[in-house]
N, C-alpha and C positions, 0 to 999 in steps of 0.2 A: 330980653326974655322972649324964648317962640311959644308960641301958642298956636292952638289946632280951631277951628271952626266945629262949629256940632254936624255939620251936613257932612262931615268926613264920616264921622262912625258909621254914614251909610256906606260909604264907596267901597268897590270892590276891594282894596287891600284891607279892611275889614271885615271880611266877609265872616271869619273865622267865630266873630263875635255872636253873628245870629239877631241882627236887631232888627227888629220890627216897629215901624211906625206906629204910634197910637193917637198923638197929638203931633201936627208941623211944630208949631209954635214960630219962633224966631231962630231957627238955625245960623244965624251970622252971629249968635253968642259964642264966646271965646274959652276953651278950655285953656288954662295954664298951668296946672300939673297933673303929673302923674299919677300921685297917688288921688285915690279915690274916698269916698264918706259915706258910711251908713247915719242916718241923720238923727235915728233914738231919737233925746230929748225936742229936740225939735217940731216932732209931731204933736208935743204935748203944749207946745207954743214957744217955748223957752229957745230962742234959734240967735242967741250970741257965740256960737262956736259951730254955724253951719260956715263953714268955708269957701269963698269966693275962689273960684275958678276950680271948682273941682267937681266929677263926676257923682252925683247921687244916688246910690242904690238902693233902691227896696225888695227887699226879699219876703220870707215869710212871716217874718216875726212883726217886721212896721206892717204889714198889709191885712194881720191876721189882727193885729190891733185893731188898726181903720176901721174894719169891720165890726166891732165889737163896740163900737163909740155907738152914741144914737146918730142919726139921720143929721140932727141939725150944729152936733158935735165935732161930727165927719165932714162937713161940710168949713164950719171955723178951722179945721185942723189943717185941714188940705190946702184953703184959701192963705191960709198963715206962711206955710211951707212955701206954694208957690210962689209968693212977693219976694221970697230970699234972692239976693242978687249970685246967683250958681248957674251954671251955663246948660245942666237934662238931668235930669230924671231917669233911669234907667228900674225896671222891672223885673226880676229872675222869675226861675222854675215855670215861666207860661202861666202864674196865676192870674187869674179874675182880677180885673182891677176897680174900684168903686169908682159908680160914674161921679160922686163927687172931687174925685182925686182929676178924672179927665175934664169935669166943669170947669174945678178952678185954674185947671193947666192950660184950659182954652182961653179962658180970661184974662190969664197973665200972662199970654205967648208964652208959655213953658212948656220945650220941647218934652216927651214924654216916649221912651223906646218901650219894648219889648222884650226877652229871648226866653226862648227854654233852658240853658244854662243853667246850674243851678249857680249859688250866691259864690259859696268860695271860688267856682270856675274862672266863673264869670272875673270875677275880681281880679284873679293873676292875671288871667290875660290881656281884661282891660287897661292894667297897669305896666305890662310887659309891653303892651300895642303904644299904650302913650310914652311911655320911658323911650321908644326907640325913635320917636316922628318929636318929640320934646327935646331933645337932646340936641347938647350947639352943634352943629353941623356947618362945614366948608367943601368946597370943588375945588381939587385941583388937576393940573393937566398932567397927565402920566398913563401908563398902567401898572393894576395891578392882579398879580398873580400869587397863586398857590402852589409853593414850593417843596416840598417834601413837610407839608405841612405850617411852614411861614408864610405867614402873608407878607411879601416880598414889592414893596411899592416901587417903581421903576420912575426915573425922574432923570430930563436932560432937554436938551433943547430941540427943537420941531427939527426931525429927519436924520437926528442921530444913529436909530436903528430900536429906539424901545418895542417896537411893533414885531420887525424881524426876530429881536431876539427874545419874545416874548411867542413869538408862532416858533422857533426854535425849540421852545421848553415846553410849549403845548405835544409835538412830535415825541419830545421823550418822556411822554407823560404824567407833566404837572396841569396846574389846572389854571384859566384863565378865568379873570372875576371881573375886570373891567379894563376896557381902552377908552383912551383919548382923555375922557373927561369922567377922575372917579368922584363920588358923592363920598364922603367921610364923616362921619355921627364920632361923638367921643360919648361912651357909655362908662359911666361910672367916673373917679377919678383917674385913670390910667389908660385906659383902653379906648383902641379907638376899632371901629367897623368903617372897612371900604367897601362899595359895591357901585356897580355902574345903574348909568340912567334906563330908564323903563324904555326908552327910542331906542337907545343903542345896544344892549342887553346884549352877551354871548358876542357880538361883533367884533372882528378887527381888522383895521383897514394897514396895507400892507402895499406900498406904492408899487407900482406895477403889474398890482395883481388887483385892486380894489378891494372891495368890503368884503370879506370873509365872515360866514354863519360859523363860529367856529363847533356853535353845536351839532349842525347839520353834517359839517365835514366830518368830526374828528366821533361824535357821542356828547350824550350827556354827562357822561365821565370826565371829559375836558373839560368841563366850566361849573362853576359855584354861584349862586347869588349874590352872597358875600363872604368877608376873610377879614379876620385881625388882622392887622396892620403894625408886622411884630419889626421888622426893618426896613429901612429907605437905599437905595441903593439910586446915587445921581452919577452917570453916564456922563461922561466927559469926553473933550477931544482929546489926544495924545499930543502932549507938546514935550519935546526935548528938555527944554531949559526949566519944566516943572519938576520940582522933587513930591513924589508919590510916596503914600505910606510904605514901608517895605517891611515891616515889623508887626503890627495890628495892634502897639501898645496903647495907641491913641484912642482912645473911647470919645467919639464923637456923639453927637446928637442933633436931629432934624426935630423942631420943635412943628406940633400943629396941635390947634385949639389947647394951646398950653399943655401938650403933654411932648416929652423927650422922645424921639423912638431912635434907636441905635443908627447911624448913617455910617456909610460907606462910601467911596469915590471910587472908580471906576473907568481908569484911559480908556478909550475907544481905538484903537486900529486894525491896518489890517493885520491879520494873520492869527488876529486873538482868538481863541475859542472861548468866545462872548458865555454860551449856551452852559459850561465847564464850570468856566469863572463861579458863574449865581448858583447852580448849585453847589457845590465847597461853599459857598459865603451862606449858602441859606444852612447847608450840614453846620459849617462852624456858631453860626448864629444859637442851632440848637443846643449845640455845647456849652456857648455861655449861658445858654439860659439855665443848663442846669450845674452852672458852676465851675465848669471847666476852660480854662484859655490855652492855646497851647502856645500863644506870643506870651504871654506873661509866664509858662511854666517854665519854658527856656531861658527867657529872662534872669529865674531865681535859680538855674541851675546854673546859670554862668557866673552870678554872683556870688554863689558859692563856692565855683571854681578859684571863681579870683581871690576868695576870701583862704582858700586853702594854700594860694600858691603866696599869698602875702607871707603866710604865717609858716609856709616851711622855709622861707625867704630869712625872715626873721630868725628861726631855727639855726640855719647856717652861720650867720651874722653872729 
């Protein structure tokens, strides 16, 4: 199971959030899911279904309570809440918070945020933020690129040419999301998110020439942050004596973090127009996606054929 530290909700890729410190507390507590808890009965003591590793919200309604308890009520109520084993405390709308809420957070190392957000904001995105840094995640060595729309993962062995022919399809205007080394999140059951490291972002190195900004060369328009990860296409050598698909009947698949995603192989030699090839395979890809093969349509047209010519066969006989 991954789990996030509470000292992240500060760091800049959270910025989005808007969280303001109110208590340190123990930031080395461990958030493990995504979704999040508004804690209701809990405030009133009852805290068998506050939920261990999840984000605590108080908005206006727990807070407007708070207020409303006496002095020495507010102070039971908060101390109760903060002993719960929950990794922060989070605050909307910028309200006033009762300093017995920040006493007992102090006393129990219970990290305690801030934001102006209001409550449902807050909420999606706090759960959209963790859904994405929560999620199993794998590195692998490739690139990938945005191909008329597919996220087109490029795979082959070190000096094949995935770099070339990736600065290839940058030129005729697809879009570049990561080299060498992609990060890949699988969000949901199916889908997965490639994008490259925060070091290497936009780059790609291209022997002969070195490290390439591809942003600075080409625009912003050439590169993405990230991209589904809708086909895998592996780069091979060209060997004679291999037989290569020559049909596309064969529905292959490249499995990562347990999901299929469509594969491809790919001879490498010279004279190929490498650049040609990936787009057709990313155009065809989109076809199947929405239903259509044209290796299986010919398929069923020639079995029909044949099925026609049995049966005037038979006719004669």
């Amino acid at each position: 199971m991954r789990q996030l530290k509470v000292q992240e909700l500060l760091g800049d890729e959270a910025s989005d959030l808007q969280l303001r410190q109110m208590v340190a507390g123990d930031q080395t507590r461990t958030i493990t899911s995504h979704r999040i808890q508004k804690p209701g009965l809990a405030l009133t003591g009852y805290t068998d279904f506050v939920q261990k590793g999840r984000v605590q919200i108080l908005g206006s309604t727990e807070l407007t309570y708070l207020e409303r308890l006496t002095e020495e009520a507010r102070l039971a109520s908060c101390s109760t809440f903060c002993r719960c084993d929950v990794p922060v405390i989070v605050c909307t709308k910028g309200m006033h918070l009762p300093d017995a809420l920040l006493t007992a957070a102090t006393q129990a190392a219970m990290p305690v945020f801030s934001t102006p957000q209001s409550t449902d904001v807050l909420i999606a995105r706090v759960e959209s933020w963790l859904e994405d840094r929560l999620a199993p995640q794998t590195t692998m060595h490739g690139v990938l690129l945005d191909v008329y729309g597919v996220g087109v993962l490029l795979l082959g062995k070190s000096g094949i040419g995935k770099s070339e022919l990736a600065l290839d399809l940058v030129q005729r205007g697809h879009r570049l999301v990561a080299d060498d080394m992609v990060t890949i999140r699988r969000r949901g059951a199916e889908s997965l998110l490639g994008a490259g490291t925060a070091l290497t972002k936009h780059n790609l190195e291209v022997r002969g020439l070195g490290i390439l900004n591809i942003s600075d060369l080409f625009g912003v328009s050439a590169v993405r942050d990230r991209k589904r990860i809708e086909l895998v296409a592996e780069m091979v050598d060209w060997r004679e004596d291999e037989e290569y698909d020559r049909l596309g009947l064969d529905d292959r698949a490249f499995t990562i973090l347990d999901v299929d995603v469509p594969l491809i192989t790919v001879p490498v030699r010279a004279g190929r127009n490498m650049g040609v090839i990936l787009e057709v395979a990313a155009r065809n890809q989109l076809l199947k996606s929405r239903g259509r093969s044209s290796a299986q349509e010919l398929h069923e047209r020639l079995q029909r054929e044949l099925a026609r010519g049995r049966a005037r066969s038979h006719d004669v006989e």
